[in-house]
N, C-alpha and C positions, 0 to 999 in steps of 0.2 A: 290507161292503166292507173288505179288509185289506190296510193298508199299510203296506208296510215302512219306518218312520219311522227307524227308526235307519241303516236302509243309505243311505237320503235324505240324510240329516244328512252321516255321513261322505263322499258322494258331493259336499254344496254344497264343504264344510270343503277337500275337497281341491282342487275346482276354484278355490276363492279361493288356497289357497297357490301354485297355478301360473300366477295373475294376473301377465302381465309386458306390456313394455310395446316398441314397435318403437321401436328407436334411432337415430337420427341418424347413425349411422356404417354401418348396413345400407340408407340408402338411396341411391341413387346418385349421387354425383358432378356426373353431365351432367343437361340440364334433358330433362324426357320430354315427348310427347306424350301427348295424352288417352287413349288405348290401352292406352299403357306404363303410365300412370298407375293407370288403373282393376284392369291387372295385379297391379302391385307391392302395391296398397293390399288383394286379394282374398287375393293371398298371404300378405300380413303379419299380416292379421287376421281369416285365417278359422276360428280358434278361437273368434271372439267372436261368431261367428253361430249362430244358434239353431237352424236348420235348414237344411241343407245345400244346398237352392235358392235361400236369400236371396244376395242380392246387397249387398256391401259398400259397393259403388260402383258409381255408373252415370254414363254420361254427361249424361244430364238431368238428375241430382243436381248435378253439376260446372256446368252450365249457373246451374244456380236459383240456387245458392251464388252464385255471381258475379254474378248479376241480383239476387239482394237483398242485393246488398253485404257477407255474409259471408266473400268472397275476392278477393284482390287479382287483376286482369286477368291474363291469360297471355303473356307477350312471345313473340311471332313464335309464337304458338299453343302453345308450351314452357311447361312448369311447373318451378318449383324444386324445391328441397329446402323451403325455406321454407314453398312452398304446399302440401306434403305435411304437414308438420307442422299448417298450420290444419285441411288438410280432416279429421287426425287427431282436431284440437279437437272438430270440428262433428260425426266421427262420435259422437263417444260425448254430445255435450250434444244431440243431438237425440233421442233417446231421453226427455228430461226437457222439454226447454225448447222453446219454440216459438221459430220462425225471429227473430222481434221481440228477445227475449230474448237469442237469441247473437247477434245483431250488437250491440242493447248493451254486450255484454260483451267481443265481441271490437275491434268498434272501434277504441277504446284503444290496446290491444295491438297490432295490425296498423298503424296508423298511424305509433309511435312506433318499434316491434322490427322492420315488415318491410323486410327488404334494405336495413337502415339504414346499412352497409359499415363496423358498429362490431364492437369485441369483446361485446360486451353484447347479442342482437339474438333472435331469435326461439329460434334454438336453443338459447339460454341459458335462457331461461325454459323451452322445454318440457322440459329436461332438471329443471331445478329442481323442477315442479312433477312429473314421473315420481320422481322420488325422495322427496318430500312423500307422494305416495299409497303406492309401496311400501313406504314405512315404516307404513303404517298397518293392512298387511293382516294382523296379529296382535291386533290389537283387535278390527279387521270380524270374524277369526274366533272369539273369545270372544264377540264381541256376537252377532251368529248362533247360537251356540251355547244362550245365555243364553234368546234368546226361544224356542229352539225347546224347552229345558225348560222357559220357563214355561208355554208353550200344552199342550206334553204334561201338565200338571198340571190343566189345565180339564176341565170337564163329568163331574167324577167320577160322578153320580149319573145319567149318561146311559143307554138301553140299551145293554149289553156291546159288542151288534152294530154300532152307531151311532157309541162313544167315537172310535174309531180314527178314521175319515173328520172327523169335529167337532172333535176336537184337531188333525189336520191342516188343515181349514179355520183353525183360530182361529191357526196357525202363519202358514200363509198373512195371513193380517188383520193378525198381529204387521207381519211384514215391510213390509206396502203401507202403514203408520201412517206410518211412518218414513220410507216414499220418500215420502208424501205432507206429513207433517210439516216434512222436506228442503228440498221442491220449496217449500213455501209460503215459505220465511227464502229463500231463493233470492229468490224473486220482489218480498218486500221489499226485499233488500238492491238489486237491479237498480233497483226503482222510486225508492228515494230517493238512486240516483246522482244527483250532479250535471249539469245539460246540458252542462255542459262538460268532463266527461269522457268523454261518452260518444261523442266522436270526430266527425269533422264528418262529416256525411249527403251521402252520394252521389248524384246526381239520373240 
């Protein structure tokens, strides 16, 4: 089996450099309905889907969220800008975190930042922490780069035939260490929050 491991490489490399993030200032003004919503949010971020059928948002998704307390209610069936930004959060932590986990986490933050009518308020922080991770994406792409020469170093004594697929499996394995390594300090960090930070429980 022969893979083109170098074209892969530049292929991740370049997709992290064009990691950006939807802005606050592209989303609209007026509060939307569930429709508008699911629109805006397919549009914004349908770079970030794997395969061109998934769905970014759904309306049952928008449902669950609000029924397990990851999003605040909808006024007169309208969503903000605000609510754009959490369901933003929740796209990309559900990929990682189970539902339990990001209300832990968002909680907090939705309690304290949403529609608080201060200068300091939801959109503050996601802007803050969009600039936190864009500055990171020159590391992520040495650090990618890093594992994926070290995995290319493995199984030198393999057969010739085999090497290629074995050092791209063991590339592959690099990577999942790390989301899984991640995911584990993640889950400490949540468990030894305090109860009282973690925002009061919705019935």
């Amino acid at each position: 089996m022969t893979i083109d491991t170098k074209d892969m490489l530049n292929s991740i490399l370049t997709s992290i450099s064009r990691i950006d993030y939807v802005k606050p200032e592209d989303i609209p003004n007026i509060d939307l309905y569930m429709d508008q919503v699911t629109t805006f949010m397919e549009e914004q971020l349908c770079s970030a889907k794997r395969r061109e059928e998934d769905k970014v948002l759904t309306k049952t998704m928008i449902n669950n969220y609000a029924k397990n307390n990851l999003l605040p209610p909808p006024v007169k069936k309208k969503y903000s800008r605000e609510h754009i930004l959490v369901m933003i959060f929740i796209y990309y932590f559900k990929n990682i975190l189970s539902i339990k986990d990001i209300e832990t986490m968002l909680n907090p933050i939705t309690e304290r930042y949403f529609d608080n009518g201060k200068d300091f308020n939801m959109t503050s922080i996601y802007e803050e922490i969009c600039r936190l991770e864009k500055s990171r994406i020159d590391a992520l792409q040495k650090d990618v780069a890093k594992s994926y020469h070290h995995a290319m170093s493995r199984f030198p004594d393999a057969p010739s035939e085999e090497r290629d697929y074995l050092q791209f499996f063991a590339f592959i394995c690099s990577l999942s260490f790390d989301v899984y390594i991640k995911k584990q300090i993640i889950e400490k960090l949540l468990d030894q929050l305090p109860e009282e930070k973690q925002g009061k429980k919705k019935k």
